[in-house]
MILUMTI-717985 format. One record per atom (N, C-alpha, C): residue in three letters; x, y, z. Coordinates in steps of 0.05 Angstrom, whole numbers, padded with zeros to 5 digits, always signed. Example, Ala and Ser with C-alpha at 12.3 -4.5 7.8 and 13.67 -1.06 7.14 Angstrom:
<zapas>
ALA+00264-00114+00156/ALA+00246-00090+00156/ALA+00264-00066+00156/SER+00257-00045+00142/SER+00273-00021+00143/SER+00258+00001+00157/
</zapas>
This chain:
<zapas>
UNK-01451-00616-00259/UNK-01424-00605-00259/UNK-01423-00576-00267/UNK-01449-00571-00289/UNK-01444-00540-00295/UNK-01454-00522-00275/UNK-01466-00535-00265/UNK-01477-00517-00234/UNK-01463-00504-00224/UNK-01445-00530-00218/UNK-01426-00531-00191/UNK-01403-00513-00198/UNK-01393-00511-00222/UNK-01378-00476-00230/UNK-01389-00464-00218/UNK-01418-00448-00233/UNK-01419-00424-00220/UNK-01440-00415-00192/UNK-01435-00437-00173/UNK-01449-00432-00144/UNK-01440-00442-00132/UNK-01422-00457-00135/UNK-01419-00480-00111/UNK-01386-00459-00099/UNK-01375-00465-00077/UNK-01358-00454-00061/UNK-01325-00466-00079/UNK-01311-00445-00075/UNK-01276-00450-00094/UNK-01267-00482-00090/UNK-01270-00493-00070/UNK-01253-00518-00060/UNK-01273-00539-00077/UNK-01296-00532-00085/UNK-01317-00560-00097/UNK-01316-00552-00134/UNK-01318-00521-00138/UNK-01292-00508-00165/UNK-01281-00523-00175/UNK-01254-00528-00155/UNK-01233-00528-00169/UNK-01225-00548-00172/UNK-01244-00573-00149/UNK-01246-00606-00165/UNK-01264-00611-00194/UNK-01281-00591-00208/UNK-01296-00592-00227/UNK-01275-00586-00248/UNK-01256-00557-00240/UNK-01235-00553-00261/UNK-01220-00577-00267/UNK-01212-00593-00254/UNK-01194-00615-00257/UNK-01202-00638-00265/UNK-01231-00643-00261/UNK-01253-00666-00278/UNK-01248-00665-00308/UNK-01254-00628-00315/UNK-01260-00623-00330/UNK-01233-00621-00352/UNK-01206-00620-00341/UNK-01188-00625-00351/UNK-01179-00651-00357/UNK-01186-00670-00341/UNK-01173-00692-00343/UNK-01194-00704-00369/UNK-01220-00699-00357/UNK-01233-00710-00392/UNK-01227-00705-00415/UNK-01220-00673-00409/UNK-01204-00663-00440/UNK-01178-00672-00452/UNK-01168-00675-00434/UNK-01137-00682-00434/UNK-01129-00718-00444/UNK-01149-00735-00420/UNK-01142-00755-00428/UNK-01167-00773-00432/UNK-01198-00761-00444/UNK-01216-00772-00453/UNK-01218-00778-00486/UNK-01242-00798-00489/UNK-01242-00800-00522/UNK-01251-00770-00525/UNK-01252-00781-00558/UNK-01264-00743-00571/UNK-01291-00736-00569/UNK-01308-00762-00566/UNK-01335-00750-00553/UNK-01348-00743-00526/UNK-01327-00752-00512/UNK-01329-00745-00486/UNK-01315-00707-00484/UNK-01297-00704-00488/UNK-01279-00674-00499/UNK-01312-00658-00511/UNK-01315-00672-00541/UNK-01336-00650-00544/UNK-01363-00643-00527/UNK-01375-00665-00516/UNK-01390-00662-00504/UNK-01394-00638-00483/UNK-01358-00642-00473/UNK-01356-00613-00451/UNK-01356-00590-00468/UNK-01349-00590-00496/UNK-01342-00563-00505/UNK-01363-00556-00518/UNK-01390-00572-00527/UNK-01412-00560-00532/UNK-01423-00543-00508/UNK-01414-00555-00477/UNK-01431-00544-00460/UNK-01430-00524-00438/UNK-01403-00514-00453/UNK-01387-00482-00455/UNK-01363-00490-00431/UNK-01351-00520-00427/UNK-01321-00519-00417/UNK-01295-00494-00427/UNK-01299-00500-00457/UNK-01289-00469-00464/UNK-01286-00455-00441/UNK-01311-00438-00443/UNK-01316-00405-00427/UNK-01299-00417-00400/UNK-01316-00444-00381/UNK-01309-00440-00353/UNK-01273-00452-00356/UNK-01257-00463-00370/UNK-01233-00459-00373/UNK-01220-00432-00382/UNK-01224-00417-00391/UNK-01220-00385-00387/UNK-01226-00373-00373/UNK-01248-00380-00355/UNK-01251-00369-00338/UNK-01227-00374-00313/UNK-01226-00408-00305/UNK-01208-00413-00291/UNK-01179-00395-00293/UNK-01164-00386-00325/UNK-01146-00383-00327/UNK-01146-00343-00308/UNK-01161-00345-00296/UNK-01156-00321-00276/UNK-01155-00322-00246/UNK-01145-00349-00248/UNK-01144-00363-00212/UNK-01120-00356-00197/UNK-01120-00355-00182/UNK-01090-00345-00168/UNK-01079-00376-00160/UNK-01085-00394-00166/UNK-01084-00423-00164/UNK-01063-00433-00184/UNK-01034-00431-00187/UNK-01034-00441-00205/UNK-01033-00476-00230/UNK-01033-00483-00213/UNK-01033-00511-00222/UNK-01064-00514-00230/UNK-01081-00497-00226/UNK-01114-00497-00238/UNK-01104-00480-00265/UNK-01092-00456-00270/UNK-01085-00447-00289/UNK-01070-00468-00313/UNK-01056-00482-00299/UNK-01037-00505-00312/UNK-01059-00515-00333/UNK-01071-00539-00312/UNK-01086-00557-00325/UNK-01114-00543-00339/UNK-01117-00516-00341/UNK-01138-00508-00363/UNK-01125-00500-00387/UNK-01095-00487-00382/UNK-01086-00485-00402/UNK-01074-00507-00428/UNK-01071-00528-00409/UNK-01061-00564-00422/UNK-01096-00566-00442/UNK-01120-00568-00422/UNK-01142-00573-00433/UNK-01141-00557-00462/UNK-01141-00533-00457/UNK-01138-00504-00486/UNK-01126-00518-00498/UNK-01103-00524-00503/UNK-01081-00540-00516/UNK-01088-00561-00534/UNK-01099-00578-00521/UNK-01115-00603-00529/UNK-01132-00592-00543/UNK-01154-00578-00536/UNK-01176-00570-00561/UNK-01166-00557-00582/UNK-01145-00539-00581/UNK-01129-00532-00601/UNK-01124-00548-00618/UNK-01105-00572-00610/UNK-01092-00595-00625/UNK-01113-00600-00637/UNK-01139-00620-00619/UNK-01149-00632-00639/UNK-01170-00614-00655/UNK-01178-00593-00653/UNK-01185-00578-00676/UNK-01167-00567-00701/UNK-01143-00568-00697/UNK-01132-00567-00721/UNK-01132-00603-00734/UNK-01133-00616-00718/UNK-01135-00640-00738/UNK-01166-00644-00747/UNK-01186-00635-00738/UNK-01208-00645-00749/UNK-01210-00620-00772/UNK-01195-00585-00768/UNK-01193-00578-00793/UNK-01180-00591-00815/UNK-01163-00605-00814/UNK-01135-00622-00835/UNK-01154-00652-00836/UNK-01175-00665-00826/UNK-01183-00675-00840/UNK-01214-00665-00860/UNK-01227-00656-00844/UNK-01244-00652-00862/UNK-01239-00621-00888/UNK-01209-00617-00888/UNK-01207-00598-00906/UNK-01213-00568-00899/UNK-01218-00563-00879/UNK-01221-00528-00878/UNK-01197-00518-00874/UNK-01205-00490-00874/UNK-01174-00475-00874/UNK-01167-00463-00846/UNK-01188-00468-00830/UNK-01194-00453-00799/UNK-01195-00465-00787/UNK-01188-00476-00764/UNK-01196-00489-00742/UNK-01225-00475-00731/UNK-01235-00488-00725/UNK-01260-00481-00716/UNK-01262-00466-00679/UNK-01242-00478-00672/UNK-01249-00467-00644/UNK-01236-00440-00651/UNK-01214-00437-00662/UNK-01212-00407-00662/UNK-01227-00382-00659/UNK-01244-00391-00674/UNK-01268-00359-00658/UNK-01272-00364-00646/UNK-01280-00391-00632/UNK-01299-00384-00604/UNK-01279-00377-00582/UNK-01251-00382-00591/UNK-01231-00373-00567/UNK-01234-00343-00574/UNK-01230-00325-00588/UNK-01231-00305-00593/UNK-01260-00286-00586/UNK-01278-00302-00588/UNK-01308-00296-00594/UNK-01306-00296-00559/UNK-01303-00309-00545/UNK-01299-00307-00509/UNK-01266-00296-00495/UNK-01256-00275-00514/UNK-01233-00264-00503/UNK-01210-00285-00500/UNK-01218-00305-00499/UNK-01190-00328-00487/UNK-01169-00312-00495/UNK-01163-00306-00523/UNK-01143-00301-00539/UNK-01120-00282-00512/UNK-01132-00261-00504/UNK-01130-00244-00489/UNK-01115-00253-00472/UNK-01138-00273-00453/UNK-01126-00284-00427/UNK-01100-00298-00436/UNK-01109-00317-00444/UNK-01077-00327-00453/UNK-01054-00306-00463/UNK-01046-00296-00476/UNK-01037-00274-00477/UNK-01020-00264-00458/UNK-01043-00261-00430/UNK-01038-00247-00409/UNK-01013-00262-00398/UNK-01022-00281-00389/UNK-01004-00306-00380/UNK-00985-00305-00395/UNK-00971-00299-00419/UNK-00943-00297-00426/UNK-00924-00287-00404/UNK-00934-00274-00387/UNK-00917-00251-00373/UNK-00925-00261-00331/UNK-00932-00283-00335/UNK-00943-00291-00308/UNK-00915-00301-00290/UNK-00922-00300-00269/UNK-00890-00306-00252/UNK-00888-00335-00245/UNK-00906-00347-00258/UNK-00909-00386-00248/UNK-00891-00386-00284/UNK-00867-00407-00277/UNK-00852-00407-00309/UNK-00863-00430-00319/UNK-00878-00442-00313/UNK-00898-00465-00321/UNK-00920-00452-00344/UNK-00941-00428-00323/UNK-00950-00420-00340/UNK-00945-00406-00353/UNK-00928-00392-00352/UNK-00917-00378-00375/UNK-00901-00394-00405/UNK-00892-00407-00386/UNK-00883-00426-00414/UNK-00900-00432-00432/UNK-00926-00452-00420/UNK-00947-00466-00434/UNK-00967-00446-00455/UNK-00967-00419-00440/UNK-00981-00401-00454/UNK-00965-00388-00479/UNK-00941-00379-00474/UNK-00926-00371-00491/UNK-00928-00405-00514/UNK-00925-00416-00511/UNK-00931-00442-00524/UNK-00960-00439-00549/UNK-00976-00441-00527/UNK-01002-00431-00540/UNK-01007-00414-00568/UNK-00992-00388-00553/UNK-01001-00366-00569/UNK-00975-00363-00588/UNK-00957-00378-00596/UNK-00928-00372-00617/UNK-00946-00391-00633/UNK-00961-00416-00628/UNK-00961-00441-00644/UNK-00994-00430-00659/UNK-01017-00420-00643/UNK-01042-00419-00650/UNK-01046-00392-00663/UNK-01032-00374-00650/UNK-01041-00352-00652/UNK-01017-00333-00656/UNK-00995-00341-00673/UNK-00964-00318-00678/UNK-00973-00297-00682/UNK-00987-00291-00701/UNK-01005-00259-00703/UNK-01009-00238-00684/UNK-01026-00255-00663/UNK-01033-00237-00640/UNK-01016-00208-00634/UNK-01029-00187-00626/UNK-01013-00161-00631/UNK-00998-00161-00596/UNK-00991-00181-00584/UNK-00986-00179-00555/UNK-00961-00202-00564/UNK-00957-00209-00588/UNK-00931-00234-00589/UNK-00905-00216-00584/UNK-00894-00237-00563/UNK-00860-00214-00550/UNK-00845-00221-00569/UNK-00844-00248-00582/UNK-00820-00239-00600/UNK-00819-00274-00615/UNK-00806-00270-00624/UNK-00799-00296-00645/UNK-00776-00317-00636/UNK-00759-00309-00621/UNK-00735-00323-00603/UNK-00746-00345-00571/UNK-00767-00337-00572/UNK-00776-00360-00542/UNK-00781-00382-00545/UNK-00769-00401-00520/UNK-00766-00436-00520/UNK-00798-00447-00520/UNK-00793-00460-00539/UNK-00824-00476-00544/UNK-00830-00494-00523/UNK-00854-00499-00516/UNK-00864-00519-00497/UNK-00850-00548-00497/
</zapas>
């Protein structure tokens, strides 16, 4: 599957993006980590620069999900950080997402603006404090 990201032709892509979402989205949690040890991260950020948008959708739902459940595995085992947070940061995500606040699909823009008020309010690109939550 990780191959097939980065060689295989857009149309065999963008059935991997959507594998790879649906495991995240609606797999157990060792199935999820398994992809995210083996850098789903990166190729879901990556996706989020597709002119596709319903591929943008469902990587940004996947983001979401690792979000969620890394703040619960911070809230149980007691840290003060979510753990994926750097590595979204540490691979620009922060950015891309970001970007997508301002995209012309109101799907993704919603979901992202979503993202970045709930994960990331800080960010120096937040438009404002008045926008409809996901």
């Amino acid at each position: 599957m990780f191959e097939v990201i980065e060689k295989d032709s857009y149309p065999v892509q963008k059935e991997v993006y959507y594998l790879f979402s649906n495991i995240i989205v609606m797999g157990n949690p060792r199935q999820m980590n398994y992809l995210i040890m083996n850098r789903a991260i990166e190729i879901l950020f990556n996706a989020l620069t597709s002119d596709d948008a319903k591929i943008i959708i469902a990587s940004l739902e996947s983001l979401l999900k690792i979000l969620k459940v890394g703040d619960i595995i911070a809230e149980t085992f007691k840290k003060q950080v979510n753990f994926y947070f750097a590595y979204f940061n540490q691979l620009g995500g922060i950015e891309k997402i970001g970007i997508l606040r301002r995209n012309h699909n109101e799907s993704v823009e919603k979901i992202s603006k979503y993202i970045m008020d709930t994960f990331f309010p800080d960010f120096e690109s937040n438009l404002s404090d008045n926008e409809e939550e996901f």
